[in-house]
C-alpha positions as CSV (number, residue, x, y, z in Angstrom):
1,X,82.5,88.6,62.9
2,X,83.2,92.2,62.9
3,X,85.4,94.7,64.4
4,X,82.5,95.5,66.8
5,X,81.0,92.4,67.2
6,X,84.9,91.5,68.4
7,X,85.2,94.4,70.7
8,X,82.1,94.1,72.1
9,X,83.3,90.5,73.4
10,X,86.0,90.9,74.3
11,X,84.6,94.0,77.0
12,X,82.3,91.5,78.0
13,X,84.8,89.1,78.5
14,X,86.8,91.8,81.0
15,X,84.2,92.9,82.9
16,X,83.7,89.3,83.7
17,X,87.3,88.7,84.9
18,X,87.3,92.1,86.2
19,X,84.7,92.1,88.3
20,X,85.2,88.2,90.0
21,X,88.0,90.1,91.9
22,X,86.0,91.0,95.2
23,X,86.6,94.2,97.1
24,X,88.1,92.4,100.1
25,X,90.9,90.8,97.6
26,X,91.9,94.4,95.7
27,X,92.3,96.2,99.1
28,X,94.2,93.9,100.3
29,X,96.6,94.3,97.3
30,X,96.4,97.9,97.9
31,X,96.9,98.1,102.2
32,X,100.2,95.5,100.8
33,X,101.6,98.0,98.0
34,X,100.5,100.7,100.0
35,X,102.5,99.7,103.6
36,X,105.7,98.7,101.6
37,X,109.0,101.4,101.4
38,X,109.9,99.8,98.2
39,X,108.1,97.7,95.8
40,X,109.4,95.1,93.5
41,X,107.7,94.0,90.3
42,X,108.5,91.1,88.3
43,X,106.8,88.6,85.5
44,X,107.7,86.9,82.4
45,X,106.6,87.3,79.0
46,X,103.7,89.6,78.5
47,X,102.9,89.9,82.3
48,X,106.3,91.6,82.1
49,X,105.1,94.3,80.2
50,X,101.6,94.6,82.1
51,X,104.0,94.9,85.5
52,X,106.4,97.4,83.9
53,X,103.6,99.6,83.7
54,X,102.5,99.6,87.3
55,X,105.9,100.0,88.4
56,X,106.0,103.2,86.5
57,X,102.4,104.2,87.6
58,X,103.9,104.0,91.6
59,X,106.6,105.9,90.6
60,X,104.6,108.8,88.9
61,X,102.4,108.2,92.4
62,X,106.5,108.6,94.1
63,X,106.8,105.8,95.1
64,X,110.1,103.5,95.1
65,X,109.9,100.8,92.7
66,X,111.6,98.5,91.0
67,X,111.4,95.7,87.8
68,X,113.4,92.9,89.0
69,X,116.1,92.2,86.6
70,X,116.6,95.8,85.5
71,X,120.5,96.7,85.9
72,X,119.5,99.7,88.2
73,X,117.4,97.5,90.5
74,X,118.5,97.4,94.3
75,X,118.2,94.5,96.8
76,X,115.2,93.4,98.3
77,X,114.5,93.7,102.4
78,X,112.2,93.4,104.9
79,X,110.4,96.6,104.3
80,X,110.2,95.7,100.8
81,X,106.9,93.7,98.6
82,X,107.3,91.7,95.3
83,X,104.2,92.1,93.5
84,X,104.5,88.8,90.7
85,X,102.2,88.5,87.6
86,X,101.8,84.8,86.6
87,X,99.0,83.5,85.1
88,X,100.7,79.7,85.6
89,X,102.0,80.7,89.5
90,X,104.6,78.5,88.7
91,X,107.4,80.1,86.4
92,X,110.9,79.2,87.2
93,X,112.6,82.3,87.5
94,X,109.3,83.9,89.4
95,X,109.3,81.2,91.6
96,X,113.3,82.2,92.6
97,X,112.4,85.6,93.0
98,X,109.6,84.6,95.3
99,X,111.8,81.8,97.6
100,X,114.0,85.1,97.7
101,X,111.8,87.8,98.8
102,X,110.3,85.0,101.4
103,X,114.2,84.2,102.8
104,X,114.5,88.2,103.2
105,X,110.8,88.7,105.2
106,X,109.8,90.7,102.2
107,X,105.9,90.5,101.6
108,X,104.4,89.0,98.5
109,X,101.9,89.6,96.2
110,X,100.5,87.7,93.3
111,X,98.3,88.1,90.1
112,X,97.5,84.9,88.8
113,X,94.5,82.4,87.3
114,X,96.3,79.3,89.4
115,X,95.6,80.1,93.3
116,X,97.2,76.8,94.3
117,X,100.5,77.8,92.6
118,X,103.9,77.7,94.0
119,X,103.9,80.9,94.4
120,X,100.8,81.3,95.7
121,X,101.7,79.1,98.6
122,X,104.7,81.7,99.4
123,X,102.6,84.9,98.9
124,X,100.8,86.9,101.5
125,X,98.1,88.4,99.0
126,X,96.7,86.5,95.9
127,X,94.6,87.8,93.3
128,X,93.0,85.5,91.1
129,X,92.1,86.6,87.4
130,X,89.1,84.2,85.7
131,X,91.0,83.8,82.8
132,X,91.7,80.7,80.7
133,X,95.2,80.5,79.9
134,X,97.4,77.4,77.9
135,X,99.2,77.2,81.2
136,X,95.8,77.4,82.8
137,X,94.5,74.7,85.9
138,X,91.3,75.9,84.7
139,X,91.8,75.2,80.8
140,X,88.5,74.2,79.9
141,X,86.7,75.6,82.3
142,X,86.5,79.3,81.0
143,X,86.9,80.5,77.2
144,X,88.2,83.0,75.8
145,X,87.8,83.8,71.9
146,X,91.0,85.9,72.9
147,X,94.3,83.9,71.6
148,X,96.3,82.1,74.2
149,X,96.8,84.6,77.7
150,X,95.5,87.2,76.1
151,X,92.8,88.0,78.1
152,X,94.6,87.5,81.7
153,X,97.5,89.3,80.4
154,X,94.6,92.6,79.7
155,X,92.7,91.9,83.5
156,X,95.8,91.8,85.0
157,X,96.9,95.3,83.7
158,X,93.5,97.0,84.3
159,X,93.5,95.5,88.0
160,X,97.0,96.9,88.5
161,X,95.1,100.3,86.8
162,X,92.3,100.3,89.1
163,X,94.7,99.4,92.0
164,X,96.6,102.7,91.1
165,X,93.0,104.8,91.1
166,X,92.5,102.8,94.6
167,X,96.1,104.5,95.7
168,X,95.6,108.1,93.6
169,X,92.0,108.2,96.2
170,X,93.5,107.2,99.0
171,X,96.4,109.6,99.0
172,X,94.3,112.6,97.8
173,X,96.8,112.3,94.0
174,X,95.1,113.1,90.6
175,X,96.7,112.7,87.3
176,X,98.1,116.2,87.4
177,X,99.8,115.6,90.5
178,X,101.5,112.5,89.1
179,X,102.4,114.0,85.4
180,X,104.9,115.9,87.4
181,X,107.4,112.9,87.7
182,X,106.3,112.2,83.9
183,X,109.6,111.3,82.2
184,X,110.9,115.0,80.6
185,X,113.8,113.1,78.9
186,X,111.8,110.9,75.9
């Protein structure tokens, strides 16, 4: 195959998980994010780098948040929301940071292929991504010419992008407005 013939695939391939997210699920995601005084992102692996994003997209939006785990990281409360990337639902340390939140009241959000996760059972929102995954329930089911996660760990960070664009409308923000609280320190 080519370059293009590859590219063209793997768009194909996002659209599809993409666009099995209904717009009933994303707002939800967004009225959550959006009602919380602090949110809390956390994931493992390369889910941790697609959730370090968003937490730096909410804070160019002004908003307080958080990657658990970071030294500089405050405690979680009531007021606050855990978003989780997962693709298994079902990591360890995700899961502890879940039981947490829940002890606390804090709210709960999850990205994940496995709706019937452990974490899913604690969470208040979950977004599913159609994506086939070696930790996958679904393995099998869906393919991906993408290796291993690949392909949930790209949906995952384009639905936390178009979450963002959901928030930037709804608050009246463009990307001017946000470059403000750019980092003026690289």
């Amino acid at each position: 195959m080519t370059y293009e013939n590859y590219a063209e695939t793997v768009l194909d391939e996002l659209g599809h998980t993409l666009l099995s997210v209904s717009d009933e699920t994303a707002s939800d995601f967004v009225n959550l994010i959006d009602g919380a005084k602090e949110i809390f992102c956390a994931g493992a692996g390369r889910s941790g780098f697609q959730i370090r994003g968003f937490a730096m997209r909410l804070m160019h939006m002004g908003r307080q948040s958080y990657v658990v785990g970071e030294t500089c990281t405050p405690n979680i409360t009531s007021d606050g929301v855990l978003v989780i990337c997962s693709g298994s639902g079902s990591t360890k340390s995700l899961v502890n940071h879940a039981q947490k939140a829940r002890e606390v009241g804090a709210r709960i959000a999850l990205i994940t292929i496995n709706p019937e996760s452990p974490i899913a059972e604690m969470a208040d929102v979950v977004v599913e991504i159609s994506a086939p995954s070696p930790k996958s329930a679904k393995e099998g089911q869906i393919r991906s010419i993408q290796p291993m996660g690949s392909l949930f760990e790209q949906s995952e960070g384009l639905f936390l992008d178009c979450a963002i664009m959901m928030l930037m409308e709804k608050h009246h923000m463009d990307s001017d407005t946000m470059f403000g609280r750019h980092a003026n320190m690289e």
